[in-house]
N, C-alpha and C positions, 0 to 999 in steps of 0.2 A: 433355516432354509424354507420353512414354512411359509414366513412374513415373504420372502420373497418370489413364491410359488402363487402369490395371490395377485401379482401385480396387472394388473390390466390398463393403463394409463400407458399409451405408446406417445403421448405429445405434451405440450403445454401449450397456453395461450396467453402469451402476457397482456396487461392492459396499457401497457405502458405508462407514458410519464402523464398523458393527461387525453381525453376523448372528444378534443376540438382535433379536424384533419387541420384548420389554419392555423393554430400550433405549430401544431407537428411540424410543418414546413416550415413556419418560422425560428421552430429549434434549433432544426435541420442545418442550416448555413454558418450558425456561430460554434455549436458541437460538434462539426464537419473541422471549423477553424481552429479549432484548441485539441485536440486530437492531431492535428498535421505536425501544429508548434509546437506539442507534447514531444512528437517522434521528431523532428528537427532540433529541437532545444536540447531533448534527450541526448540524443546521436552525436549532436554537438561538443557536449561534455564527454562523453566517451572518450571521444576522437582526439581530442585535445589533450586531453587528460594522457594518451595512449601514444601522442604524437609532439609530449614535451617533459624531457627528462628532470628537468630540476619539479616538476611535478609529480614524480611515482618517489611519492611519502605514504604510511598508513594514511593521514586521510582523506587524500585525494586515492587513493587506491580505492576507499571505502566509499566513496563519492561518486566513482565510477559504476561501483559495483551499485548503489542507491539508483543511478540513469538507467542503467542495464532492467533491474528491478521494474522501475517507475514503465517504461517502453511497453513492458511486459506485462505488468497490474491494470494498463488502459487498455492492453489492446485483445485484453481477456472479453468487457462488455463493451465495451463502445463502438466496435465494428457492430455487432447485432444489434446495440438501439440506433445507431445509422439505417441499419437494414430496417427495422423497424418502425420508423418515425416516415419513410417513403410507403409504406406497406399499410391497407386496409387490416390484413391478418399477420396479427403477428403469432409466430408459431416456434416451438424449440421441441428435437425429440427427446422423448427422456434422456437419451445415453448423451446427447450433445448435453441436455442440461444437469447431467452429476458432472461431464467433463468440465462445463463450465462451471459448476461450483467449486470441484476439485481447484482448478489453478486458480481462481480466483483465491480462497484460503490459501495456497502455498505461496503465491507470490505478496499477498498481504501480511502472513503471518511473517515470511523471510523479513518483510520491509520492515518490521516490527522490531525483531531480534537486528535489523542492521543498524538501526535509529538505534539500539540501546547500545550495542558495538562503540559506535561511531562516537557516544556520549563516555563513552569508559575512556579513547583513544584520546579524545579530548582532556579527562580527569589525570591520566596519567602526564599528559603531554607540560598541562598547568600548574598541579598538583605535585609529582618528584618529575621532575623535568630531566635529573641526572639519569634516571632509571627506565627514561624510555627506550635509547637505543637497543635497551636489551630486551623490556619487558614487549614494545609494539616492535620486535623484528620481522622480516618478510613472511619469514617460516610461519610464528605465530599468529602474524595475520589471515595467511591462507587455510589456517583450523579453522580459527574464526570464521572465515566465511562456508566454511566446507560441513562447520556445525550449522550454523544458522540456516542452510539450504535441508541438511538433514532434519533439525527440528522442526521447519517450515512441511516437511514431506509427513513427518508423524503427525503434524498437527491437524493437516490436511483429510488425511487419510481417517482418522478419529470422524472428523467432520461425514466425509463422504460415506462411512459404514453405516452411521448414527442417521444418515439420511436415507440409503438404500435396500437398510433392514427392513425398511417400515414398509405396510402395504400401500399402493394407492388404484383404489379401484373404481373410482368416481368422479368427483371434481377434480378438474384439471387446468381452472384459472390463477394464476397468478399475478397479484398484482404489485406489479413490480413493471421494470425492462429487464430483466437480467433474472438469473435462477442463485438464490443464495437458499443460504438452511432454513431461516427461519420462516419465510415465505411458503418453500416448500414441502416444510411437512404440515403445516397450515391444512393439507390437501391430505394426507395420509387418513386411511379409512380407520382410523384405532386412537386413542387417547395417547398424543404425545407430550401430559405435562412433564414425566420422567426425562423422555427425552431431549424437552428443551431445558430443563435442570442440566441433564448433563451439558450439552453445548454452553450453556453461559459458564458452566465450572468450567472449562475447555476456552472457548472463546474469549471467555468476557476476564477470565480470569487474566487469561495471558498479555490481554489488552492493559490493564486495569495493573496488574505487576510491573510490566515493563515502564509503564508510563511513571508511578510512584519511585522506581529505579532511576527512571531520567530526570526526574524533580531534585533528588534528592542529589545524586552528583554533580548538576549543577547552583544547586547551594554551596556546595563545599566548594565545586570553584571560586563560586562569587566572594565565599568570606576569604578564602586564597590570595585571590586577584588585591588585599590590599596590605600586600606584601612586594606587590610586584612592580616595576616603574610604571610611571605614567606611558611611556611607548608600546610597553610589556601590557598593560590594562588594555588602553585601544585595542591591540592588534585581538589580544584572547577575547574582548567581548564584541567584537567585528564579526568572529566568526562563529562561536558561542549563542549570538542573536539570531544568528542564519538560521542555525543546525535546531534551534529551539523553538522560532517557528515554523519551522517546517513537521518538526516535531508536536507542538499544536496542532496545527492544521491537520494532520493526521490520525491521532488517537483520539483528537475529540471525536469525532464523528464515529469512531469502530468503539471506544468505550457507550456510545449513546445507542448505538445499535445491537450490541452483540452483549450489553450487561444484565439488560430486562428478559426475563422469559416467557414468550407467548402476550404479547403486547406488542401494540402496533398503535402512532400515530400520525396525522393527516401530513405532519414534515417531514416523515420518512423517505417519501421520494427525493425531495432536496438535499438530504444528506445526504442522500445514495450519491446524488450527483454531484455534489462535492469534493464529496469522498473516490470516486471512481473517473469524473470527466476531470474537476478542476486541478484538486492539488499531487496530480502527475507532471500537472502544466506547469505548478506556481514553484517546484522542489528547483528545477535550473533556472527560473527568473531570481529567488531569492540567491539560491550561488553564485550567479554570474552578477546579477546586479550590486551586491554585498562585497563581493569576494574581487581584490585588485588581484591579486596573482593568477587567479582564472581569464579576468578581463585580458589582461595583460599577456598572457597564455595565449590567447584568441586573436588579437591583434597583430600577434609576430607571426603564427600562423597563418592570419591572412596576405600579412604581405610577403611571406617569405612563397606565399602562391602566387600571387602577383606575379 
């Protein structure tokens, strides 16, 4: 109660992504663009997914729930560096900026636990294929995801204590757009080498686990798949490819950021925005573009609006 008895920092002041204003405007209009097609592309798959029965299987169930996630993980910071990139001052108050760390880590950490779901769903599917009806049943699925929200919330919350413990009674720039941990204790009035040990055991750890989890089951697929027919191979590495770049795209960037402690380098902001504007965009390009039974989903849909 102490450490937080001393807090006198009521704001932050990010620097954002860079301190040209003709930037910033020029940011402005494409980070405006992929943020819309984020939430359209998202909402898209939802809707489709929710509105075509021979598609509610576990893994378009899980697929859906991955959009829902994805919607949710962009619109955490990319409204505020919008607000931000038109704005001389960019500002966040404390409380807005632990709530924005907060969901930030629960919907990243959920994404995390659902990428490594979605790779089991897949292992099982590939792997004893007699054994799925029973092992991915509906029921079973909805723990799954009922845990992954709850593990996402402890994880979160670890994060937000380990940041809110600390004093901060002084500097109050941030340089970043957005409020994450490591940035912001950066700023706390007291030696946090402890406490960014613990966040990497915490963060980086669960980054760094889950990822070696999705390597490794899709090994087993791959040696699997040459058991399997030639039609049978297509179709599981059709979808397999999807699920594993998207799986890329995602953990590189949160293992590169969240496994170092108290280190910071000049591409960090590019990650960030990779990791936070792009691949929310790129998760329903590579499903829909990859995936015929979604396209195909899409298409009846639209004419059955017609």
């Amino acid at each position: 109660m102490g450490a937080l008895n001393q807090t006198r920092v009521t704001e932050f002041v990010f620097l954002g992504l860079t301190d040209s204003w003709v930037l910033e405007i020029l940011f402005f209009i494409p980070f405006t663009a992929t943020y819309v097609l984020t939430l359209l592309g998202n909402i898209l798959i939802v809707a489709t997914i929710a509105f075509t029965p021979r598609l509610h299987t576990p893994m378009y169930f899980f697929l859906s729930n991955l959009s829902f996630i994805d919607i949710c993980h962009s619109s955490v910071t990319v409204p505020k560096m919008l607000e931000g990139l038109l704005s001389e001052r960019k500002t966040i108050s404390f409380d807005n900026c632990i709530a924005q760390l907060f969901f930030l880590h629960l919907f990243a950490c959920a994404e995390i636990f659902l990428l490594t779901i979605m790779a089991y769903d897949r292992y099982v599917a590939i792997c004893i294929p007699l054994h799925y009806p029973n092992v991915m049943n509906m029921k079973a699925c909805v723990q799954l995801v009922f845990a992954l929200w709850l593990g996402g919330t402890v994880h979160s919350l670890v994060q937000t204590f380990l940041t809110i413990r600390l004093p901060y009674c002084g500097p109050n720039v941030i340089d970043s757009y957005f409020c994450d941990v490591p940035p912001v204790i950066k700023l706390a009035c007291t030696d946090t080498y402890l406490t960014g040990i613990l966040i990497v055991s915490n963060s980086g750890t669960i980054s760094l686990v889950c990822f070696l989890a999705l390597v490794a089951s899709y090994t087993v697929i791959l040696f699997s798949l040459r058991k399997q027919s030639a039609e049978g191979r297509r179709k599981a590495l059709s979808t397999c490819s999807s699920h594993f770049m998207v799986v890329a795209l995602f953990f590189g960037p949160c293992i590169f950021i969240y496994t170092r402690p108290d280190t910071s380098f000049s591409i960090d902001k590019v990650v960030s925005v990779f990791y936070t504007v792009v691949t929310p965009l790129l998760n329903p390009l590579i499903y829909t573009l990859r995936n015929e039974e979604v396209k195909n989903a899409m298409k009846h849909l639209r004419q059955r609006r017609i």
